[in-house]
C-alpha positions in Angstrom: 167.2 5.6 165.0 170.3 3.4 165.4 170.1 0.5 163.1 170.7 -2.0 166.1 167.5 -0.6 167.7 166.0 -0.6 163.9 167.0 -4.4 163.7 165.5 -5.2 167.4 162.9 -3.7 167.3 162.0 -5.7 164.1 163.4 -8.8 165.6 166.2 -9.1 163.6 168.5 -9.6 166.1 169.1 -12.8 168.5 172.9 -13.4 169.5 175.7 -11.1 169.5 179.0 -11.1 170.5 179.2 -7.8 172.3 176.1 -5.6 171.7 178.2 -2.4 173.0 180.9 -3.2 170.9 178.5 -4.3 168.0 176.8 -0.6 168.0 180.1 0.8 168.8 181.1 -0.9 165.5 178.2 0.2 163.7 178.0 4.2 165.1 180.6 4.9 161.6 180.6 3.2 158.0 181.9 -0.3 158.4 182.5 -2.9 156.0 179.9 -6.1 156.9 179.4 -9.3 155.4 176.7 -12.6 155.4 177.4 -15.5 153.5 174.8 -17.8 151.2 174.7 -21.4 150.0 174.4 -22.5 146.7 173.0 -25.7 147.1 170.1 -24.7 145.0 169.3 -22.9 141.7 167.5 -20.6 143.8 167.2 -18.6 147.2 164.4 -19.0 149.1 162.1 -16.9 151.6 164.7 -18.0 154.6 167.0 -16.6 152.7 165.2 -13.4 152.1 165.7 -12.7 156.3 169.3 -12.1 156.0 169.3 -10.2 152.6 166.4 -7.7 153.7 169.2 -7.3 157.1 172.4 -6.5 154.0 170.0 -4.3 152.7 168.8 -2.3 155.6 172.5 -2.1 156.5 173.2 -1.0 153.2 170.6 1.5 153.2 171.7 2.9 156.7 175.2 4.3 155.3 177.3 0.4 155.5 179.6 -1.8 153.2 178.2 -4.9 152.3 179.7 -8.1 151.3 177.6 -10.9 150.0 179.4 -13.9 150.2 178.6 -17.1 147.8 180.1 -20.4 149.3 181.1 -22.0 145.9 184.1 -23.6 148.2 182.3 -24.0 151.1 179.5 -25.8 149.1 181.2 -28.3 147.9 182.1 -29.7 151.8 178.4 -29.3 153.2 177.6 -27.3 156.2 176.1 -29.7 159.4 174.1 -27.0 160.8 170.9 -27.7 161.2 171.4 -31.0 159.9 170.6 -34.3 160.9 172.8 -36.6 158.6 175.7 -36.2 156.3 174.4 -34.2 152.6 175.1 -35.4 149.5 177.7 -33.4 148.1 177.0 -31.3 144.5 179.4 -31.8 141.5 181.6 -29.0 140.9 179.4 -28.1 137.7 176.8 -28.1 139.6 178.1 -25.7 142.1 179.8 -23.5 140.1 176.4 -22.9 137.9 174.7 -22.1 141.3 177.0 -20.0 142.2 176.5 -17.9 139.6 172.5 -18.0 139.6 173.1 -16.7 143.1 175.3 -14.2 142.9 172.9 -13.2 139.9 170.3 -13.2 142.3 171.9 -11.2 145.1 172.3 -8.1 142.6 168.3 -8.0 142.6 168.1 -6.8 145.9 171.6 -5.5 146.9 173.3 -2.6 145.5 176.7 -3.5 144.0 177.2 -0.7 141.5 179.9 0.6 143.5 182.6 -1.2 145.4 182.3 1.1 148.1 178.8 0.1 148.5 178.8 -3.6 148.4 180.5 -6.4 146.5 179.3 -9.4 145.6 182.0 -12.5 146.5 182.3 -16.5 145.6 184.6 -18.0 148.5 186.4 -20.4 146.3 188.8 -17.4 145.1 190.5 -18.3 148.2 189.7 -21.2 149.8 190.1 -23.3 146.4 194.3 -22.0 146.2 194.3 -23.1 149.8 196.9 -25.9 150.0 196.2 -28.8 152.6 199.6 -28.1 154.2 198.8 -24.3 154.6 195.6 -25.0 155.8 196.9 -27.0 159.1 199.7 -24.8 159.7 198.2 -21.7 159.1 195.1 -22.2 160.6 194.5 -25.7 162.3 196.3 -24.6 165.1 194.2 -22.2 166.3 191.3 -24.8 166.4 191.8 -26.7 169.8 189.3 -29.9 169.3 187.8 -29.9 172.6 186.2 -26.3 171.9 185.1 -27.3 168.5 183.3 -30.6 169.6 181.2 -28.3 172.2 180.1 -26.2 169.7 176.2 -26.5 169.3 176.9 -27.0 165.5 179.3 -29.8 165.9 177.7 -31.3 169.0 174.4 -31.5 167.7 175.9 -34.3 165.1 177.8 -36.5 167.1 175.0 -39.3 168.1 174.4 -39.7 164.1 177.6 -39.5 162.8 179.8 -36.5 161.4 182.5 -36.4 158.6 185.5 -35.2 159.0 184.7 -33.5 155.9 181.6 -31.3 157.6 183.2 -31.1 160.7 186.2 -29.2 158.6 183.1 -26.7 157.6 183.6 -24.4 160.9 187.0 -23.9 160.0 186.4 -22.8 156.6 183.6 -20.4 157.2 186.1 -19.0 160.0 189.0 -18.2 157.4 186.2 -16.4 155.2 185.6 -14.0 158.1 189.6 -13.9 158.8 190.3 -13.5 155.0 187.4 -10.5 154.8 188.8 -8.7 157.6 192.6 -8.9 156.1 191.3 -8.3 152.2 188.2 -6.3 152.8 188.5 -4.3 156.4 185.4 -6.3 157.5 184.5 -6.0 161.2 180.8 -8.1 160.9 179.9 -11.2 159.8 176.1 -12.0 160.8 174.4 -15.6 160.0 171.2 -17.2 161.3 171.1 -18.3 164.5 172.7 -21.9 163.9 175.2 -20.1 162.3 176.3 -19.3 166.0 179.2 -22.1 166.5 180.2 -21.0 163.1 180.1 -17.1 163.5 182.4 -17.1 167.1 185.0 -19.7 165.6 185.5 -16.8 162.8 185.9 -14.3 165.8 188.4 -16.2 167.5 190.3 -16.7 164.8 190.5 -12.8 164.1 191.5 -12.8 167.7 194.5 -15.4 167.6 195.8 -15.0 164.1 195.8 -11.1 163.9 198.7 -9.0 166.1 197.0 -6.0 166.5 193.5 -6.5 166.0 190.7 -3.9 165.4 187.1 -4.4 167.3 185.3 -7.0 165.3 181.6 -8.8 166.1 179.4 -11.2 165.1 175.0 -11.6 165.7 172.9 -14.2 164.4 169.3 -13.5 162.9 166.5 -15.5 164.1 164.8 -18.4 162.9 161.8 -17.3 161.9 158.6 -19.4 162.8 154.6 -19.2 162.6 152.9 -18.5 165.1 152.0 -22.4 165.6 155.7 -22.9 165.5 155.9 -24.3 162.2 159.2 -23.5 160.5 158.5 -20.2 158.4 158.3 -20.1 154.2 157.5 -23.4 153.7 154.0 -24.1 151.0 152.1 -27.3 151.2 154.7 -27.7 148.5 158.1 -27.0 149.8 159.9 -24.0 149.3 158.9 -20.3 148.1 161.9 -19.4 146.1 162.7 -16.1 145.0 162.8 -16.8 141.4 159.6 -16.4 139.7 159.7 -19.8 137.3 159.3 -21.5 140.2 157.4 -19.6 143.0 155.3 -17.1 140.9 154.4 -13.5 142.5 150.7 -15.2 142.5 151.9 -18.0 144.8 154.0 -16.0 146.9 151.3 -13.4 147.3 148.9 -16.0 148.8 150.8 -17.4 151.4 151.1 -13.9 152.6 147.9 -13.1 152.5 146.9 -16.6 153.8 148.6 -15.9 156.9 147.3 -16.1 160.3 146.4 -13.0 162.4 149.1 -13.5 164.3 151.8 -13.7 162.1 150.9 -10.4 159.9 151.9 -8.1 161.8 155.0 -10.0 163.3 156.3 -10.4 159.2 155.3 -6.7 158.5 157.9 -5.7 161.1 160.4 -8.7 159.8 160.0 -8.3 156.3 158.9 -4.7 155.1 160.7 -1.5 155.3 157.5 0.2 156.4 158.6 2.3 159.2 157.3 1.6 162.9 154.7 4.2 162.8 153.3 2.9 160.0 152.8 -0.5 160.9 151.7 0.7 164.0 148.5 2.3 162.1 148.0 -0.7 160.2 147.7 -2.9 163.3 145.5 -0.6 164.5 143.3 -1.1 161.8 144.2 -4.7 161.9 142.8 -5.4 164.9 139.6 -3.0 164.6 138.8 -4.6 161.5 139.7 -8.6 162.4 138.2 -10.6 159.2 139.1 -8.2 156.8 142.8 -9.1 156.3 144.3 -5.5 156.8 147.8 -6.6 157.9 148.3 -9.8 155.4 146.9 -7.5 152.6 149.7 -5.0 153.5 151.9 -7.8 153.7 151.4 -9.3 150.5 151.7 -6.4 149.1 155.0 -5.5 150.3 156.7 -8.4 149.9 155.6 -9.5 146.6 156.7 -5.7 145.2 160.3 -6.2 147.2 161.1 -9.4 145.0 159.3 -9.0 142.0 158.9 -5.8 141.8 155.6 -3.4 140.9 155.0 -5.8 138.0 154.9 -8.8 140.3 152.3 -7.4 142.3 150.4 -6.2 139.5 150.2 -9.5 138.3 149.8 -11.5 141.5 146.6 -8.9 142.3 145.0 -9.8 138.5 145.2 -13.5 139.0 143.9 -13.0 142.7 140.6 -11.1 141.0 140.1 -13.7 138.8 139.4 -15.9 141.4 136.5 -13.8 142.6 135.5 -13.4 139.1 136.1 -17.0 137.6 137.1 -15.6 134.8 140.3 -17.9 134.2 139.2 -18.0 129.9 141.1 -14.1 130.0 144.5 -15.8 131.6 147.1 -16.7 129.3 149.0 -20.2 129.4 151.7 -19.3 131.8 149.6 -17.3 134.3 147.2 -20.6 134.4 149.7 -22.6 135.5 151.0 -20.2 137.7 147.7 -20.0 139.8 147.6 -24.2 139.8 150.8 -24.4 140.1 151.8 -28.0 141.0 147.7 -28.6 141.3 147.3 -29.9 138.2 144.9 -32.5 138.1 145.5 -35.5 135.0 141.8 -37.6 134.6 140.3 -39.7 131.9 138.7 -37.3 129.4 136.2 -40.2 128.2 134.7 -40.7 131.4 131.5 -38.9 131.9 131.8 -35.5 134.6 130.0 -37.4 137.3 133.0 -39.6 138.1 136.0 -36.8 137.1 134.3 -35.1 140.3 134.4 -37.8 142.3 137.8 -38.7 141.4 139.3 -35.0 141.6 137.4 -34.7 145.2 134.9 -31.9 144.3 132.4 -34.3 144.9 132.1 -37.6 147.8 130.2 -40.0 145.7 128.2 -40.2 141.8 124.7 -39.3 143.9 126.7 -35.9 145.8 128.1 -35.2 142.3 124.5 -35.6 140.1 123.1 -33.2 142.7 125.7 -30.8 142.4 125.4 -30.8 138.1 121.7 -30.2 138.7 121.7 -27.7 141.0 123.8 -25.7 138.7 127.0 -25.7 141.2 129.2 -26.9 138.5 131.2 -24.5 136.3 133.3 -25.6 133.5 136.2 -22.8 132.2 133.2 -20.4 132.8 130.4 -22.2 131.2 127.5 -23.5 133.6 127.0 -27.3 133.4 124.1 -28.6 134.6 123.4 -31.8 131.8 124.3 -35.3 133.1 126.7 -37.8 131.0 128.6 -35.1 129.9 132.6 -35.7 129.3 135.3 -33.2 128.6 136.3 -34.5 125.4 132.6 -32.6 123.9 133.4 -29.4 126.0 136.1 -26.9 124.7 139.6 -26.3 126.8 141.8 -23.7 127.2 144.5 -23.4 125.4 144.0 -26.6 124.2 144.6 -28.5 127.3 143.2 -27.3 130.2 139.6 -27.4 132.1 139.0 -25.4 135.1 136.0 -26.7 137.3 134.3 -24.8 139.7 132.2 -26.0 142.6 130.1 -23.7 143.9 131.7 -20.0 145.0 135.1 -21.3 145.9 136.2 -24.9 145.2 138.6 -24.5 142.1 140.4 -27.4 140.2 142.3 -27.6 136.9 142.4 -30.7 135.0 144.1 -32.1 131.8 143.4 -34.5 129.7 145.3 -38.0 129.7 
């Protein structure tokens, strides 16, 4: 299969410049790049939409460039944005430039030059000189076409620096510098990326004498199925690094998904081929209840970023859940199952009111009747006296108190 029908059949693929001349392009070996922002320490799951694209490229035979904006971050790119960013110090940027570029090398293969490279813009862009910058490539940016552009346009009511309107034309000399240095004929972005992504085109067009075919797609944003924007917890962000999204969390949002969505992210995210997400709808759908597609889906994607450790891991702290047994966990996996949940109440008071204040319980008479009824669980140890506090019951690890209510209503508390 060619990988443009690979990439659309997976919906992958929303804009392109030319698709003829994009699979033309992409019939032979061909140098292709996507570029990353370091604004954070960390990806996130977004971000994970346009690495699983280098690496399906990669896989099908391609050069890839990953490209880490440590110039570009430092001016702020108004796509997708409503007002003007604050802008990163330099330290700042430069040490999450590097975490990224770290990063990248966990997914992509760059063991060999031929295969892929890993790249930081500012080894180009920061010897740029403000006088070589207009003349060499301000000209070729009329200011009529650049305020129409959806990335630029999209600004104007709120206000746009000159600084992040000058973003376009940086991100275009990238794609004109790759396809001088490198032999790059693709750059590919999400889909606000789009303004972005043609400026770079043109540029190739109007700077270069004798041009060679060169193209441009945007990915996708990727929603739910309630259109809610994708990869977002209750709690921001699932990162790729495991210190702070842990293979545990990510693997429940999978596997929390709705039925609609499983499937759609099995074709997004896995490199499961189509038959074989083909069978597991099948089973899917014959089986509705039973999670069939957001197990698979968990599965898959927790193993693609953290490995067969990860998921290992993620699976054990799942079965604790069914099992309560969270005495066996060991400090790091406890906090990693609460993550941010972590509950800080009056250790003196007596458990009555902790449940009530924690919202395990609606009131002291709902509570009593819950203790009594022997629906309340203590780091495995049935509590059914009343007056009890936890400063008489023993924690784990010498802090922690994990109350259970009922089969399913879990909550970890400290001590203040």
């Amino acid at each position: 299969m060619h990988i443009i029908d690979e990439l659309t059949w997976r919906g992958l693929i929303k804009d392109t410049s030319n698709r003829e001349e994009l699979a033309s392009i992409l019939s032979k070996p061909t140098t292709i790049y996507c570029g990353f922002d370091p604004s954070a320490t960390s990806m996130h799951l977004g971000n994970f939409v346009p690495i699983s694209v280098l690496m399906r490229l990669q896989r099908a035979g391609h050069r890839i460039i990953a490209l880490v904006g440590g110039a570009t971050g430092m001016i702020g790119d108004p796509s997708g944005k409503s007002k003007e960013r604050n802008l990163l110090d330099k330290t700042t940027l430069a040490s999450n430039t590097a975490l990224i570029q770290k990063q990248l090398t966990r997914f992509l293969d760059f063991s060999d030059p031929k295969k892929g490279v890993v790249l930081n813009n500012y080894d180009w862009l920061g010897k740029l000189s403000m006088i070589d910058y207009l003349r060499d490539f301000g000209k070729y940016f009329p200011i009529n076409v650049m305020l129409a552009k959806d990335v630029v346009a999209n600004r104007l009511e709120n206000g746009l620096s000159y600084t992040e309107f000058s973003y376009m034309m940086l991100q275009s000399i990238d794609f004109y510098h790759l396809y001088q240095e490198e032999q790059c004929q693709i750059q590919f972005g999400g889909s606000d990326q789009w303004g972005n992504l043609t400026s770079g085109l043109e540029l190739i067009r109007k700077a270069t004498d004798k041009p060679v075919p060169a193209a441009v797609f945007t990915t996708p944003l990727i929603t739910r199925s309630d259109g809610k924007k994708f990869g977002k917890s209750e709690d921001g962000a699932l990162f790729l690094d495991a210190q702070l999204t842990s293979p545990y969390t990510l693997y429940q949002y999978f596997y929390n998904v709705s039925d609609a969505d499983a499937i759609r992210y099995l074709e997004i995210f896995s490199f499961l081929d189509q038959a074989s997400i083909r069978a597991i709808q099948v089973e899917h759908e014959q089986k509705l209840g039973q999670r069939i597609g957001q197990k698979a889906l968990a599965e898959q994607l927790v193993t693609l970023i953290h490995g067969e450790e990860g998921l290992k891991e993620a699976q054990a702290l799942t079965h604790v859940f069914f099992t309560g047994a969270f005495q066996t966990l060991s400090q790091p996996q406890l906090t990693a199952v609460f993550a941010d949940k972590m509950i800080q109440v009056d250790g003196t008071l007596p458990l009555e009111d902790i449940l009530v204040s924690i919202g395990a319980a609606s009131s002291k008479r709902e509570a009593r009747e819950f203790i009594q009824g022997n629906s309340i669980q203590i780091n495995g140890e049935m509590i059914n006296t009343l007056g009890k506090s936890l400063e008489n019951l023993s924690s784990l690890h010498g802090a922690y108190y994990v109350i259970r209510r009922g089969k399913k209503q879990y909550y970890c508390v400290t001590v203040k």
